[in-house]
Every structure is written in C-alpha cells, then in structure tokens.
mmJSON file of the N, C-alpha and C atoms, coordinates in Angstrom:
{"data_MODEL":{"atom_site":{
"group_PDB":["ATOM","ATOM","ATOM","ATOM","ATOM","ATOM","ATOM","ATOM","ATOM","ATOM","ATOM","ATOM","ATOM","ATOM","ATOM","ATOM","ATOM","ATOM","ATOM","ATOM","ATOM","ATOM","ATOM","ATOM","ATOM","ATOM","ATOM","ATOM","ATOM","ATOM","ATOM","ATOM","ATOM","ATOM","ATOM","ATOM","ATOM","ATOM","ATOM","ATOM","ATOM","ATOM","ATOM","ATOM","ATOM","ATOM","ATOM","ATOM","ATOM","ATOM","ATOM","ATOM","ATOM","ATOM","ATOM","ATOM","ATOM","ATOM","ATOM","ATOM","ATOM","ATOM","ATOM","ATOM","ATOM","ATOM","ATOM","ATOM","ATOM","ATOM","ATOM","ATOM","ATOM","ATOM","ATOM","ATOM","ATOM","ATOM","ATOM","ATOM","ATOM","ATOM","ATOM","ATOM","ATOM","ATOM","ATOM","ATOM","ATOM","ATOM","ATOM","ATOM","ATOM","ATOM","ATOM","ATOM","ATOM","ATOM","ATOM","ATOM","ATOM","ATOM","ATOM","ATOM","ATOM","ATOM","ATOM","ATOM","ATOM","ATOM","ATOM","ATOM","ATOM","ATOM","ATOM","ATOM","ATOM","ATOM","ATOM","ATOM","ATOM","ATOM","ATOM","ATOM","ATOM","ATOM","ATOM","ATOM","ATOM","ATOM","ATOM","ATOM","ATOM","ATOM","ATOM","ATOM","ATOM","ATOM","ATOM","ATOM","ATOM","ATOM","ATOM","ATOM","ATOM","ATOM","ATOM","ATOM","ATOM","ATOM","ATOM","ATOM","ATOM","ATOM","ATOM","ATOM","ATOM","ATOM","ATOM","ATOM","ATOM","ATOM","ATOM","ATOM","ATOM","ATOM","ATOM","ATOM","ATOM","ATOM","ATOM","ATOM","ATOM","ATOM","ATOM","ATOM","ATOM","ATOM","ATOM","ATOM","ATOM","ATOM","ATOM","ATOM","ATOM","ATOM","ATOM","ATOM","ATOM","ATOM","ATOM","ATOM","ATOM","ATOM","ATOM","ATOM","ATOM","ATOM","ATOM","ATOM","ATOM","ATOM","ATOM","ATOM","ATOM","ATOM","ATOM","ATOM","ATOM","ATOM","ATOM","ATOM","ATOM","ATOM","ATOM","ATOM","ATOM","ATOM","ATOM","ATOM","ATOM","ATOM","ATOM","ATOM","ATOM"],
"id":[1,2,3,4,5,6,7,8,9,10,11,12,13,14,15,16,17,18,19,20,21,22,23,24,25,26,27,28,29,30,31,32,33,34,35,36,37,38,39,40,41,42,43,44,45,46,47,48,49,50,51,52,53,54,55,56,57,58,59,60,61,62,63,64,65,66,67,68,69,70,71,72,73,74,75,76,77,78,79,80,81,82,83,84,85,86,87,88,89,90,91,92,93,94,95,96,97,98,99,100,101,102,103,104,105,106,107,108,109,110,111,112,113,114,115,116,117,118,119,120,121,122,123,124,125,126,127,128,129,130,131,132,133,134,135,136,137,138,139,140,141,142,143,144,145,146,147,148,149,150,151,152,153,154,155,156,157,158,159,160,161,162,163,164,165,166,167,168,169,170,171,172,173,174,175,176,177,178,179,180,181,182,183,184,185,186,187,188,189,190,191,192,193,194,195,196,197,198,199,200,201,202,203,204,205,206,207,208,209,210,211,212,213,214,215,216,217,218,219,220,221,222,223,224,225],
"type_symbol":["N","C","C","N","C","C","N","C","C","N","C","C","N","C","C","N","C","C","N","C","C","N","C","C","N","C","C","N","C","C","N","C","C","N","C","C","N","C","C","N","C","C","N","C","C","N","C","C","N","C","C","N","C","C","N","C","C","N","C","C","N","C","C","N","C","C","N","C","C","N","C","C","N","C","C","N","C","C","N","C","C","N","C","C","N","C","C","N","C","C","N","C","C","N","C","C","N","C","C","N","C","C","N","C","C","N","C","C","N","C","C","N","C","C","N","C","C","N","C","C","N","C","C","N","C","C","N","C","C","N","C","C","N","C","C","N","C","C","N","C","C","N","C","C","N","C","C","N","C","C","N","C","C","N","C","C","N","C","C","N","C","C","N","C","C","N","C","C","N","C","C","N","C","C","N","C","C","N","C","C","N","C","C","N","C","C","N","C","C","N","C","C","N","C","C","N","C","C","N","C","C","N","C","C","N","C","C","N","C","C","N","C","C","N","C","C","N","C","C","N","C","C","N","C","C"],
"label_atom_id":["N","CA","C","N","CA","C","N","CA","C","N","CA","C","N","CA","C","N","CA","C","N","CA","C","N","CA","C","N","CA","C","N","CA","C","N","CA","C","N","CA","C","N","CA","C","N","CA","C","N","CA","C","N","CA","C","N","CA","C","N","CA","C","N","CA","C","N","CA","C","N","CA","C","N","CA","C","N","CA","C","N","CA","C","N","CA","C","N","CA","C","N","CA","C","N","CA","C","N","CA","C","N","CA","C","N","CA","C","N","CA","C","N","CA","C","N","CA","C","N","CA","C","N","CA","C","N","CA","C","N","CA","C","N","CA","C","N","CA","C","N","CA","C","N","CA","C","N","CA","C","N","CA","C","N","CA","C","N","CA","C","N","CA","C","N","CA","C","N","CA","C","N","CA","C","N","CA","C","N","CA","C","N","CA","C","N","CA","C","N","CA","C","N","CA","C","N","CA","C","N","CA","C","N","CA","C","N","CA","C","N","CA","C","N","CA","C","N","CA","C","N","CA","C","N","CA","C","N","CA","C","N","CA","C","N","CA","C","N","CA","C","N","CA","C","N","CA","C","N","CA","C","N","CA","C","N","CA","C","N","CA","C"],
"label_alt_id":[null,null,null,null,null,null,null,null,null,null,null,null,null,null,null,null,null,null,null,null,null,null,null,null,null,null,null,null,null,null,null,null,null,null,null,null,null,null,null,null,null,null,null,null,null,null,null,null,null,null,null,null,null,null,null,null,null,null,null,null,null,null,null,null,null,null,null,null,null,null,null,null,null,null,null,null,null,null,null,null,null,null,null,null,null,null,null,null,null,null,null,null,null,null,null,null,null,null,null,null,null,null,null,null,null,null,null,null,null,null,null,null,null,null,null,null,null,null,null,null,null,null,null,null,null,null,null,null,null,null,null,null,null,null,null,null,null,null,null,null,null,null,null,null,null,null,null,null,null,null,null,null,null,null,null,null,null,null,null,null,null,null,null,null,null,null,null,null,null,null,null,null,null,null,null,null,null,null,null,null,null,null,null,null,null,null,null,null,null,null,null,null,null,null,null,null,null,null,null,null,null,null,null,null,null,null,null,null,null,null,null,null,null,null,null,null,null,null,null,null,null,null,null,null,null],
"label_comp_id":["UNK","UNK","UNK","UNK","UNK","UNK","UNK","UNK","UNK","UNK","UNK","UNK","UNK","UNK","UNK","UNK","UNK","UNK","UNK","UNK","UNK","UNK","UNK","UNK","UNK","UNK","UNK","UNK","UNK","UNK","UNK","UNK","UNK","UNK","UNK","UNK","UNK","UNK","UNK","UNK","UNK","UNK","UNK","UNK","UNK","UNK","UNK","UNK","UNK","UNK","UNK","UNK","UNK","UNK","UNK","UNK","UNK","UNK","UNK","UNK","UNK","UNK","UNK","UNK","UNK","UNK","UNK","UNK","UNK","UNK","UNK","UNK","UNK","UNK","UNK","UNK","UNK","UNK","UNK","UNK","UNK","UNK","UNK","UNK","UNK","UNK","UNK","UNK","UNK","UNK","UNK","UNK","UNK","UNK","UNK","UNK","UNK","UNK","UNK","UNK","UNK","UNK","UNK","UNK","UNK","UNK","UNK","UNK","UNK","UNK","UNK","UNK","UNK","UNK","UNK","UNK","UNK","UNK","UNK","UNK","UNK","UNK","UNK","UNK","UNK","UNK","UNK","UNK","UNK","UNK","UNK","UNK","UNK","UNK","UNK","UNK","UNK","UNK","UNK","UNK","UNK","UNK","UNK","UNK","UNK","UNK","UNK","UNK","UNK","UNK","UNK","UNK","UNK","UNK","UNK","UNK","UNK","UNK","UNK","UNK","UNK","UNK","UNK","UNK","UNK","UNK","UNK","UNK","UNK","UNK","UNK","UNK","UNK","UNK","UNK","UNK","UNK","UNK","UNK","UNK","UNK","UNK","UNK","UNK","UNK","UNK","UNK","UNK","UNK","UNK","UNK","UNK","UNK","UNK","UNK","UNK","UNK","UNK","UNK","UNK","UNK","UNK","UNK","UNK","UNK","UNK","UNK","UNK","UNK","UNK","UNK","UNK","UNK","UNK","UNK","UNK","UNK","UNK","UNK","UNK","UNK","UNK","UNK","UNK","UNK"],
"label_asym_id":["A","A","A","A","A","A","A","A","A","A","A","A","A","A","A","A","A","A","A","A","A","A","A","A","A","A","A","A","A","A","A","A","A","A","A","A","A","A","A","A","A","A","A","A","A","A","A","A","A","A","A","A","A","A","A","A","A","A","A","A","A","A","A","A","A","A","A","A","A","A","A","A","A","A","A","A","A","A","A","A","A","A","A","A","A","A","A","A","A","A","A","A","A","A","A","A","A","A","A","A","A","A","A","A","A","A","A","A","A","A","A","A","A","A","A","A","A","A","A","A","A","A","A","A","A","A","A","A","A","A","A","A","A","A","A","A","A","A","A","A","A","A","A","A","A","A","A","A","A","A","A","A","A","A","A","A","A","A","A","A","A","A","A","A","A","A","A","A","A","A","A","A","A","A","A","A","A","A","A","A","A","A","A","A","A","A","A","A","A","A","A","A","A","A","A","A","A","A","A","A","A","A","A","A","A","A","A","A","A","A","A","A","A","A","A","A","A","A","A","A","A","A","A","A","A"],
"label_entity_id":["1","1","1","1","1","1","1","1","1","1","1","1","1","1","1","1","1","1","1","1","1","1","1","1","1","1","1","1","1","1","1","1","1","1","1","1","1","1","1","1","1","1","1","1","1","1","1","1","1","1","1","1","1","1","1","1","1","1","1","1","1","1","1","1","1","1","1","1","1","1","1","1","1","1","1","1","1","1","1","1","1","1","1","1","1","1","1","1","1","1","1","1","1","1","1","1","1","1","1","1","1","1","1","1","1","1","1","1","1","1","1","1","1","1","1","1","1","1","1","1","1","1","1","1","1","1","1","1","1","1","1","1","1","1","1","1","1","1","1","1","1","1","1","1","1","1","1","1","1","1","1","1","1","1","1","1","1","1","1","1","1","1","1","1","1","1","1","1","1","1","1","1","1","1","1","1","1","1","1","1","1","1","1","1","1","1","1","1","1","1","1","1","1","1","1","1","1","1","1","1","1","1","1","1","1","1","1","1","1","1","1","1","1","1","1","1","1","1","1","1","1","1","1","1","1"],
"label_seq_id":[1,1,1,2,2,2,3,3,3,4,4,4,5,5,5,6,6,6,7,7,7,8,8,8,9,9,9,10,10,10,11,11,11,12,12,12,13,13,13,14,14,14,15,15,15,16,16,16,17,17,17,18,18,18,19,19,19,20,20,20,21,21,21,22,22,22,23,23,23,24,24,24,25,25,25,26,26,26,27,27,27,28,28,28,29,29,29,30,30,30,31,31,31,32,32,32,33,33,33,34,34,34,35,35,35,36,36,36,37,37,37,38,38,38,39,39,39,40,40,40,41,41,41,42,42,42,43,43,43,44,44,44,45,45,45,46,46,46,47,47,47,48,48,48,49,49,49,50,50,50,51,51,51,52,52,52,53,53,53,54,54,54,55,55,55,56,56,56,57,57,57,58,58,58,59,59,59,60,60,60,61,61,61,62,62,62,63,63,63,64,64,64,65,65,65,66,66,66,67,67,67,68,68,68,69,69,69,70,70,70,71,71,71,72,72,72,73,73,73,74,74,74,75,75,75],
"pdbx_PDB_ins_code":[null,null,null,null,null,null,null,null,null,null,null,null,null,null,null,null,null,null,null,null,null,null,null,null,null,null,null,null,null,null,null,null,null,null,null,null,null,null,null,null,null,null,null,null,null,null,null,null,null,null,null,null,null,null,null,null,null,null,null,null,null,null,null,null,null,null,null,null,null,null,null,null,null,null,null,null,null,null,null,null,null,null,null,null,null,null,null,null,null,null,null,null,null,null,null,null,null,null,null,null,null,null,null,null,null,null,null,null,null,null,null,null,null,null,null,null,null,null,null,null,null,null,null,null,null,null,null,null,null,null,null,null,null,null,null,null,null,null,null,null,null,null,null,null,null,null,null,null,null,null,null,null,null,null,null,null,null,null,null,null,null,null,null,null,null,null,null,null,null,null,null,null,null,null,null,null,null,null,null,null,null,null,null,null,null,null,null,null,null,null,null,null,null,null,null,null,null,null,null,null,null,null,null,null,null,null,null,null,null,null,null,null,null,null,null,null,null,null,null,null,null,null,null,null,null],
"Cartn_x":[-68.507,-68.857,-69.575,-69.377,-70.019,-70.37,-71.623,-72.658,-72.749,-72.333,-72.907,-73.491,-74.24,-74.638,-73.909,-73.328,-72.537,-73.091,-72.395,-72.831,-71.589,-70.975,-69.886,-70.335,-70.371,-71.101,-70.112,-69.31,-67.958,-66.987,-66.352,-64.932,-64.081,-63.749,-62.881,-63.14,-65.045,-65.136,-64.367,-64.73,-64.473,-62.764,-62.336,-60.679,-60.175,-60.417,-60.325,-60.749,-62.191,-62.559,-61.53,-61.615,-60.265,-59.326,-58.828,-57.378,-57.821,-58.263,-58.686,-58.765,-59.731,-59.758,-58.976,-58.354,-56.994,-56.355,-56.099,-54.656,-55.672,-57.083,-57.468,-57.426,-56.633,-56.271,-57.491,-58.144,-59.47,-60.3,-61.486,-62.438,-63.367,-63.779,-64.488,-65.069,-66.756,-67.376,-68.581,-68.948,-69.952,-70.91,-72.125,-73.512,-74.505,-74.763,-75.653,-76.905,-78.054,-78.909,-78.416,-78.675,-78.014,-76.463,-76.213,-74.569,-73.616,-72.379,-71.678,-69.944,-69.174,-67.976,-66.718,-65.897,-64.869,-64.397,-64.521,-64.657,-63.478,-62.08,-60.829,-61.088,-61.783,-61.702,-62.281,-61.656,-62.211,-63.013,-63.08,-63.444,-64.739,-64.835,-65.97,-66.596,-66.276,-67.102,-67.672,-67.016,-67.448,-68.771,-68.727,-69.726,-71.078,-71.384,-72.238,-72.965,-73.936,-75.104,-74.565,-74.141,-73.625,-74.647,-75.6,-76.18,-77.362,-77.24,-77.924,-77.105,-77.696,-76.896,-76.162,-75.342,-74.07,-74.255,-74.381,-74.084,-72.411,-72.258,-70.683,-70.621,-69.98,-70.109,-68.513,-68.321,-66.344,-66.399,-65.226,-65.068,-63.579,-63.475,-62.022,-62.353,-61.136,-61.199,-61.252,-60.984,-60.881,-61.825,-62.68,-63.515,-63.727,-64.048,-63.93,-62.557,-61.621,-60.172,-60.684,-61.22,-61.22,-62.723,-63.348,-65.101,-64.562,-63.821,-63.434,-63.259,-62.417,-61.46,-62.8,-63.79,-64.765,-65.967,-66.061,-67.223,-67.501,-66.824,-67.262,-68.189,-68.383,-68.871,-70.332,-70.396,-71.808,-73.005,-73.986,-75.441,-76.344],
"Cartn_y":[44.477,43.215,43.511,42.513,42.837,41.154,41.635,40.26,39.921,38.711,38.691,37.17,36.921,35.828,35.286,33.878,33.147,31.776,31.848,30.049,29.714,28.045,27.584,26.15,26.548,25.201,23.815,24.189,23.212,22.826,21.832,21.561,22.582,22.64,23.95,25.362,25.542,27.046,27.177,25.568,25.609,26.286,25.257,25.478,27.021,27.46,28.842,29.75,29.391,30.454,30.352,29.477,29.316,29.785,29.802,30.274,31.369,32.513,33.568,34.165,33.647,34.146,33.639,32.726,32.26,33.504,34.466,35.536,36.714,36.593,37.846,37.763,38.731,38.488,38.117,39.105,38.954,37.539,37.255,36.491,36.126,35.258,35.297,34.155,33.603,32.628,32.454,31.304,30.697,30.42,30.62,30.368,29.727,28.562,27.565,27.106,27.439,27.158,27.777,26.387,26.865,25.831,26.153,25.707,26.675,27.166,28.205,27.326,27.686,26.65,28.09,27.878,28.986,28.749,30.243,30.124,29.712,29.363,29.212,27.519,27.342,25.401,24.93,24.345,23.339,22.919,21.947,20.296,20.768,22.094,22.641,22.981,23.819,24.243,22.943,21.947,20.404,19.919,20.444,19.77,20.16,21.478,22.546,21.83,22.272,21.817,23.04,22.583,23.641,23.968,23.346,23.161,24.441,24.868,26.251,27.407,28.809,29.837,29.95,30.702,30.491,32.153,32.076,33.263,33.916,34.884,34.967,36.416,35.864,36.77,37.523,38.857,39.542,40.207,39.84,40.669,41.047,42.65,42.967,44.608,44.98,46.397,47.198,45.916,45.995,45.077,44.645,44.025,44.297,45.303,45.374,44.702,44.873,44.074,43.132,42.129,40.466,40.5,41.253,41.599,41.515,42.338,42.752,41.485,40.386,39.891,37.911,38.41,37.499,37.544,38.436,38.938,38.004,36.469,35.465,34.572,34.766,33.72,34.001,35.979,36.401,35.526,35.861,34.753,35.936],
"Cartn_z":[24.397,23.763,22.447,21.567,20.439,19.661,19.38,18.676,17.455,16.795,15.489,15.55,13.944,14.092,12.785,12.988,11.878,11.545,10.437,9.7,9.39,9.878,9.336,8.383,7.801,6.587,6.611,6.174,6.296,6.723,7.244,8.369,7.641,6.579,6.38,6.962,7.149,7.815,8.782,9.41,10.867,11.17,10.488,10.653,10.012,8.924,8.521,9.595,10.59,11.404,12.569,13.3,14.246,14.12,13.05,12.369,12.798,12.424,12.791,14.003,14.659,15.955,17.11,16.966,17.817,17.258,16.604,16.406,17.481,17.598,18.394,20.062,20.473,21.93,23.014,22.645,23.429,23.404,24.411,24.361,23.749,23.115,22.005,22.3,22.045,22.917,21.782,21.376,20.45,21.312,20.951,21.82,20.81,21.07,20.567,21.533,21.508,22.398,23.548,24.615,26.104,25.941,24.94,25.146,24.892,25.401,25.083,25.389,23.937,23.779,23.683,24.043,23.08,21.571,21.236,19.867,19.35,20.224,19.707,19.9,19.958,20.132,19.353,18.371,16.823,17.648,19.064,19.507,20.379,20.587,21.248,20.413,18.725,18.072,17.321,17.161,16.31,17.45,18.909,19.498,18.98,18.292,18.95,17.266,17.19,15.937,14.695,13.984,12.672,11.735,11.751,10.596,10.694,12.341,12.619,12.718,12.75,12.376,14.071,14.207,15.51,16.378,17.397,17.872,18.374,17.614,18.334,19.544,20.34,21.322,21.111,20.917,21.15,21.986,23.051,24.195,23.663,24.522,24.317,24.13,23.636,23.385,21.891,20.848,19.831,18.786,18.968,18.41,16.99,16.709,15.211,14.182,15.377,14.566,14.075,14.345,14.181,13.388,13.364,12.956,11.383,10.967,9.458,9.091,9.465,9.223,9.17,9.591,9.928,8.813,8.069,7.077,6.428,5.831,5.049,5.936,7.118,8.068,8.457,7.894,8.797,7.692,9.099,8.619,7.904],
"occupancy":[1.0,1.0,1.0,1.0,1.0,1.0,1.0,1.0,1.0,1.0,1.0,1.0,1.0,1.0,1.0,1.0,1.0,1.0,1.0,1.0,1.0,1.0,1.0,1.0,1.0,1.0,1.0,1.0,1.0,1.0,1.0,1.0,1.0,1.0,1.0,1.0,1.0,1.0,1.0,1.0,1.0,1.0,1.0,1.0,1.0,1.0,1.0,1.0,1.0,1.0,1.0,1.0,1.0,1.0,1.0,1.0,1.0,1.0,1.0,1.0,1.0,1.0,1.0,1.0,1.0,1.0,1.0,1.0,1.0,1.0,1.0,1.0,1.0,1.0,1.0,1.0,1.0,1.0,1.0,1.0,1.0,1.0,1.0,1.0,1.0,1.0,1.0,1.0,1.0,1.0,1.0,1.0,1.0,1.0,1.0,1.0,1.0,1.0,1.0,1.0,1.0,1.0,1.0,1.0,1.0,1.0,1.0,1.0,1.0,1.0,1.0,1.0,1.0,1.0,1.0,1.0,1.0,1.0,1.0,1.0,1.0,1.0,1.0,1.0,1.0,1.0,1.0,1.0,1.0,1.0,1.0,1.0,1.0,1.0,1.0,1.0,1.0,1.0,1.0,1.0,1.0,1.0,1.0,1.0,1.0,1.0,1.0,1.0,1.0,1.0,1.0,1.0,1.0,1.0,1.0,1.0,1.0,1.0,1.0,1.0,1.0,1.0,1.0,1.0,1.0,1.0,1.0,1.0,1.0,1.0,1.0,1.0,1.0,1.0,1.0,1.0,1.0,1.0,1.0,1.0,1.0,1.0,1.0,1.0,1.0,1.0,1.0,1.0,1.0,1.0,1.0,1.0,1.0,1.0,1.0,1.0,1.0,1.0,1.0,1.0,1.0,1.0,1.0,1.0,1.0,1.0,1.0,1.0,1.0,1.0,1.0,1.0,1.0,1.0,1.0,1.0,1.0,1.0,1.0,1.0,1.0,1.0,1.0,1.0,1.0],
"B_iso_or_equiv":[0.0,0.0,0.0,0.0,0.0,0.0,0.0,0.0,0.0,0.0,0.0,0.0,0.0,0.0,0.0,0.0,0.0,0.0,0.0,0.0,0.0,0.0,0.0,0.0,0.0,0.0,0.0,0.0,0.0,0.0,0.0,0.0,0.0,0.0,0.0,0.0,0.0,0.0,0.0,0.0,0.0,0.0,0.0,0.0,0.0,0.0,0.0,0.0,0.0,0.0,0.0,0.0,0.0,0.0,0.0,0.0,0.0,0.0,0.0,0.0,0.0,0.0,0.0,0.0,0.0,0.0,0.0,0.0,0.0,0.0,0.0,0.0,0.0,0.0,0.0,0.0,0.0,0.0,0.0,0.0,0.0,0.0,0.0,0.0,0.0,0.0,0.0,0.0,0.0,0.0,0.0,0.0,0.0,0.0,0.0,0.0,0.0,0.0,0.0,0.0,0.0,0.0,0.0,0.0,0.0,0.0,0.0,0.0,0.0,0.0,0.0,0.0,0.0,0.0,0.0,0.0,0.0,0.0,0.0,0.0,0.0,0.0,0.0,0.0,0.0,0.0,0.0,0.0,0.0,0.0,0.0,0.0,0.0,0.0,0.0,0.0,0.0,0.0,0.0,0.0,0.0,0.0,0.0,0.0,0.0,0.0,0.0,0.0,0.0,0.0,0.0,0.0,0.0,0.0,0.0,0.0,0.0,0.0,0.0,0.0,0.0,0.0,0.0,0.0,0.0,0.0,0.0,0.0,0.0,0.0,0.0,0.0,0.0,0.0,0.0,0.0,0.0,0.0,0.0,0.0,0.0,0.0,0.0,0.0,0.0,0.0,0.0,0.0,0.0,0.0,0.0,0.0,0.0,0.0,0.0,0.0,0.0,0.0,0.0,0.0,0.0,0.0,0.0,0.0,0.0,0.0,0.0,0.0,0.0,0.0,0.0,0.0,0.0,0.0,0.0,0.0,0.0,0.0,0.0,0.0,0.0,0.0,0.0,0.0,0.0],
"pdbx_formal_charge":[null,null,null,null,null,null,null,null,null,null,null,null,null,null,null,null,null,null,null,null,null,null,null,null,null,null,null,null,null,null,null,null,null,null,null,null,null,null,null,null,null,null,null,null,null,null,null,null,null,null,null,null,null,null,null,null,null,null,null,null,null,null,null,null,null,null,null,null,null,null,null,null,null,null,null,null,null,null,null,null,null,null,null,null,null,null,null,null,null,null,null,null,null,null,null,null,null,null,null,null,null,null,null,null,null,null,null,null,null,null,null,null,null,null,null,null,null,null,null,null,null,null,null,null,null,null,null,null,null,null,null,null,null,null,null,null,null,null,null,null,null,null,null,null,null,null,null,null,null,null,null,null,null,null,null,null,null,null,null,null,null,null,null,null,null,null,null,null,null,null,null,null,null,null,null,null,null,null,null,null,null,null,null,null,null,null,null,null,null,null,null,null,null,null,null,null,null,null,null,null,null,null,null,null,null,null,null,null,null,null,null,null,null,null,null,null,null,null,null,null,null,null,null,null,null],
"auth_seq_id":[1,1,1,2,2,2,3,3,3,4,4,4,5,5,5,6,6,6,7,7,7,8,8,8,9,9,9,10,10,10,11,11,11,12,12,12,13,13,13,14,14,14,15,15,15,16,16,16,17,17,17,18,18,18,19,19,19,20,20,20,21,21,21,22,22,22,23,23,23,24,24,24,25,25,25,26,26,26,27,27,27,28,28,28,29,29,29,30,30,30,31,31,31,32,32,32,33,33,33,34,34,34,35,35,35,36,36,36,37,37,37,38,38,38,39,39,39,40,40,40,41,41,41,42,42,42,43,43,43,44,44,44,45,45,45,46,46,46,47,47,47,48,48,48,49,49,49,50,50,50,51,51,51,52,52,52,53,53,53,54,54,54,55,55,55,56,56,56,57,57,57,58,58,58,59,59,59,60,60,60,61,61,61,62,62,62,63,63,63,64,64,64,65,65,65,66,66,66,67,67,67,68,68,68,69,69,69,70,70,70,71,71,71,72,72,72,73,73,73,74,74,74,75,75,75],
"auth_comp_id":["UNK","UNK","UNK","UNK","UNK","UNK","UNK","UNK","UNK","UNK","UNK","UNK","UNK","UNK","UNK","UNK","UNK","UNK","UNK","UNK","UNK","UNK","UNK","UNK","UNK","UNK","UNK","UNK","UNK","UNK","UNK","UNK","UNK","UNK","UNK","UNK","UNK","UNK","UNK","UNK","UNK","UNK","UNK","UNK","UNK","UNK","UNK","UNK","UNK","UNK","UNK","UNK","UNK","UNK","UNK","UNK","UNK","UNK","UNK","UNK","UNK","UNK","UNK","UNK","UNK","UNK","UNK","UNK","UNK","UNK","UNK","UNK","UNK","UNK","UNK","UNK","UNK","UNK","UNK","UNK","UNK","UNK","UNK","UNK","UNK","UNK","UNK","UNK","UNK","UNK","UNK","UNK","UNK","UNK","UNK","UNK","UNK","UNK","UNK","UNK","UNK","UNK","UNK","UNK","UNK","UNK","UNK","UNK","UNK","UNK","UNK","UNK","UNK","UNK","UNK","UNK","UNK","UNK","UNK","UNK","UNK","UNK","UNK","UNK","UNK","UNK","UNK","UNK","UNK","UNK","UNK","UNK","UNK","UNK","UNK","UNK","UNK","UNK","UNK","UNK","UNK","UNK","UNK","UNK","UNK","UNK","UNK","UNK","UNK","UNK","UNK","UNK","UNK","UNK","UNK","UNK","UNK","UNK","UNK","UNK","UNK","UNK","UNK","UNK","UNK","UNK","UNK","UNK","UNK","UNK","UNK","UNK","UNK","UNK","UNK","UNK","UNK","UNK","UNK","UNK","UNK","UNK","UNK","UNK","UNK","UNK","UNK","UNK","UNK","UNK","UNK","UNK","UNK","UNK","UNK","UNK","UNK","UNK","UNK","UNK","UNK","UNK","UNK","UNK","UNK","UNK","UNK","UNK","UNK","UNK","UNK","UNK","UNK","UNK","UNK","UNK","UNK","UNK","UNK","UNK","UNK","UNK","UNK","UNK","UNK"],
"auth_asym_id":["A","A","A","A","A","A","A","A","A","A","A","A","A","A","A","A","A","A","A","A","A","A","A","A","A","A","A","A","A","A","A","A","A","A","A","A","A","A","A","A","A","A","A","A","A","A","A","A","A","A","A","A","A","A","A","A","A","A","A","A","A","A","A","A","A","A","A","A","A","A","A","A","A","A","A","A","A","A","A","A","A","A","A","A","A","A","A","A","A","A","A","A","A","A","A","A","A","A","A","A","A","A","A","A","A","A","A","A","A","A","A","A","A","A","A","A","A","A","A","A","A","A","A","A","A","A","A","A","A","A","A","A","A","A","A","A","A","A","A","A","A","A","A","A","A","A","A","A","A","A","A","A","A","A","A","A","A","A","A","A","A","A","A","A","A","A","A","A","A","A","A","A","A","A","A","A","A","A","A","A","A","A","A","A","A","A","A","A","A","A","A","A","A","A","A","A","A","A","A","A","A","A","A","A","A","A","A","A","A","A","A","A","A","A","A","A","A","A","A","A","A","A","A","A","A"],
"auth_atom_id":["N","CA","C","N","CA","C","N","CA","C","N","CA","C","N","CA","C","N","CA","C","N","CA","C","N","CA","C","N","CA","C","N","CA","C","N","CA","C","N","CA","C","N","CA","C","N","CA","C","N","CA","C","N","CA","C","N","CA","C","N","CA","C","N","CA","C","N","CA","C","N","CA","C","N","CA","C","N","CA","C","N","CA","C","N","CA","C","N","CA","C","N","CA","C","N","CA","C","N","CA","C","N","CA","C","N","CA","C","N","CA","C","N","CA","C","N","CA","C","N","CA","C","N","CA","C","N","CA","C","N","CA","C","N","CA","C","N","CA","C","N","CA","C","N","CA","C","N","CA","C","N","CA","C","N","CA","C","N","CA","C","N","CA","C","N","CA","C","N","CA","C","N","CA","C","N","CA","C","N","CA","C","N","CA","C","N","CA","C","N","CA","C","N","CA","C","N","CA","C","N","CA","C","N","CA","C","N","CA","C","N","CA","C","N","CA","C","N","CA","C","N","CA","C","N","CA","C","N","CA","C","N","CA","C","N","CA","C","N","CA","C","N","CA","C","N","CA","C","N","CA","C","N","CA","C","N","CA","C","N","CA","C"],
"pdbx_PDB_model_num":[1,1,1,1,1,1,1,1,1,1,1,1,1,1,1,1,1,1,1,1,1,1,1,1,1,1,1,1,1,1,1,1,1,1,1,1,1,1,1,1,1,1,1,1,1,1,1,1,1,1,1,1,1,1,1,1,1,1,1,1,1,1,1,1,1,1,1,1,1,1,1,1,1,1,1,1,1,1,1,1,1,1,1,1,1,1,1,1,1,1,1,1,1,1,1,1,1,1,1,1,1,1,1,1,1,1,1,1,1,1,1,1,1,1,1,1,1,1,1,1,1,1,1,1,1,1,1,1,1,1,1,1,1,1,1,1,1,1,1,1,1,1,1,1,1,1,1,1,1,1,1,1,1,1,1,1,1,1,1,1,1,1,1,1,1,1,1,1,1,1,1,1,1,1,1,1,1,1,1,1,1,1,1,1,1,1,1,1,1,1,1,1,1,1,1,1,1,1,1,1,1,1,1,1,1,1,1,1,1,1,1,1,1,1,1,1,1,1,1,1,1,1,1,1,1]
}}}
C-alpha cells in the first residue's frame, strides 16, 4: 500500500483524477475524516469535503504506475 495526500480544487480535478485512476487495476480508496469512498467514483468523491487536503490510499503491486501519473494532484 502506498499513501499520499491530495487536493482536487475543481470539478475538472475531479474528472481528470478519475480518468486516471479508473485505467489503474488495483484499489485505490480516498479517506476524508472517518469517511472512506473509492477513488474511481466521481459521486463518492463529490460527497467527501474538497475544500480539505484528501488522503489517497494505493493498493496493488504496482503503485508507483498510477503515483507518476498523479503528481498534479499532490498536496
């Protein structure tokens, strides 16, 4: 597993970040407080408070794949 912390400022982050991590096979899970949404769900990530920085959780075997590919988002 591997941790970062993100900011999506704008409905475009949102949709640009999705785009993204919907192509990574593995699990990937947003943690807001005590709320935790999947990170492939616009309608879970629209629930969660944006306006604070995001915890991202990557599970899988390749994590760095999708890490590179995420660098405009870190907090």
């Amino acid at each position: 597993m591997k941790n970062l912390v993100i900011r999506l400022r704008e409905i475009k982050d949102v949709y640009d970040f999705v785009g993204i991590v919907t192509s990574y096979p593995g699990d990937i899970d947003i943690v807001s407080g005590r709320y935790r949404v999947n990170a492939k769900s616009i309608m879970g990530i629209f629930a969660l408070d944006l306006t604070q920085p995001l915890d991202l959780e990557i599970y899988g075997d390749d994590p760095d794949s999708v890490t590179d590919k995420l660098s405009r988002f870190l907090a």
